[in-house]
N, C-alpha and C positions, 0 to 999 in steps of 0.2 A: 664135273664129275671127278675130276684130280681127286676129290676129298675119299671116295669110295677106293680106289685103285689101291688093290696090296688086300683089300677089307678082310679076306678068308684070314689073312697070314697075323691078323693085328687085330680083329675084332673080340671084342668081351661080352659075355652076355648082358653086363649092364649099359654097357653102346649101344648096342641091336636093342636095347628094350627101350632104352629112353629115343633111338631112332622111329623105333614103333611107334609108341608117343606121340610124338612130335609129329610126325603124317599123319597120324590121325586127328589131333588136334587141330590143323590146318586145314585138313580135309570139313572138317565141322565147323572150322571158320567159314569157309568157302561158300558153303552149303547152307550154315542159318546169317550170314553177315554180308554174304558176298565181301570177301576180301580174302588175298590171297598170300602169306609173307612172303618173301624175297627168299634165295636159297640160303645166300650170304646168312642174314638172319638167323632160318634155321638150324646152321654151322654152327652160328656163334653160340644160341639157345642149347645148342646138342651139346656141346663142349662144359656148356657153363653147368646144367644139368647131370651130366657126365661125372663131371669134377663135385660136385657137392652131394651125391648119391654113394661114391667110391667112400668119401671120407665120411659120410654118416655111419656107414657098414663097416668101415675099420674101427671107430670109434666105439661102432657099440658093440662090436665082439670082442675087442678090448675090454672093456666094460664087462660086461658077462664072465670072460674068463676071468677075468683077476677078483670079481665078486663068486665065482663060483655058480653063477645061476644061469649058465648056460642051458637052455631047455628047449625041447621040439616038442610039436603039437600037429595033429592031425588037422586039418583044416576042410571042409566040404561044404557042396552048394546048397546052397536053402532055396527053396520055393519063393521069386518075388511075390508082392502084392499083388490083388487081385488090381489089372490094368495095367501095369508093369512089366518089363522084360527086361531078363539079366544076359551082359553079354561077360565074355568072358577071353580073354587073350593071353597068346600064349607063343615064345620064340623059342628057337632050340639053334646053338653054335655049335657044329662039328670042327675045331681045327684043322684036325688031322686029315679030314674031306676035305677041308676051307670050301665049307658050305653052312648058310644058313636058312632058316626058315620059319614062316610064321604063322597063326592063324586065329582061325575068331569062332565062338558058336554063339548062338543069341538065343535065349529059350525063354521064353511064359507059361510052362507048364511045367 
């Protein structure tokens, strides 16, 4: 648990999301594969995931500003297929708290 200790004072929201991730990923291994990764593992995966998420989002805001097409757009849920269910997740970092938190809704209708 060394690796968490300090988290409130040093965590980014793209840490916590790709931590997100990654337990649940595992959690789904677990569950249809039965198998479990190692923590070390998930450290190393978090890190590495971490690191190529930060410089894809500098990259492409870069990109955007310097072409000028920086743009925002409303984004909302659609109705899955019939038989289907959509889930949906979602973290939020307080620093200032050095509190985080997370959660999930799953809807078919």
């Amino acid at each position: 648990m060394h690796y968490l200790t300090g988290i409130g004072k040093s965590l980014d929201a793209t840490l916590f999301a790709v931590m997100c991730w990654l337990l649940w990923k595992n959690r789904n291994k677990f569950v249809f594969e039965d198998t479990l990764a190692p923590f070390d593992k998930l450290h190393s995966e978090d890190k590495r995931h971490h690191k190529q998420i930060t410089e894809a989002f500098a990259k492409a805001e870069h990109t955007l500003g310097v072409l000028g097409m920086a743009e925002k757009k409303m984004i909302s849920w659609k109705l899955p297929p019939e038989g289907w269910a959509c889930i949906n997740t979602d973290g939020l970092v307080i620093l200032a708290l050095q509190s985080c938190t997370a959660g999930s809704v799953i809807r078919d209708d």
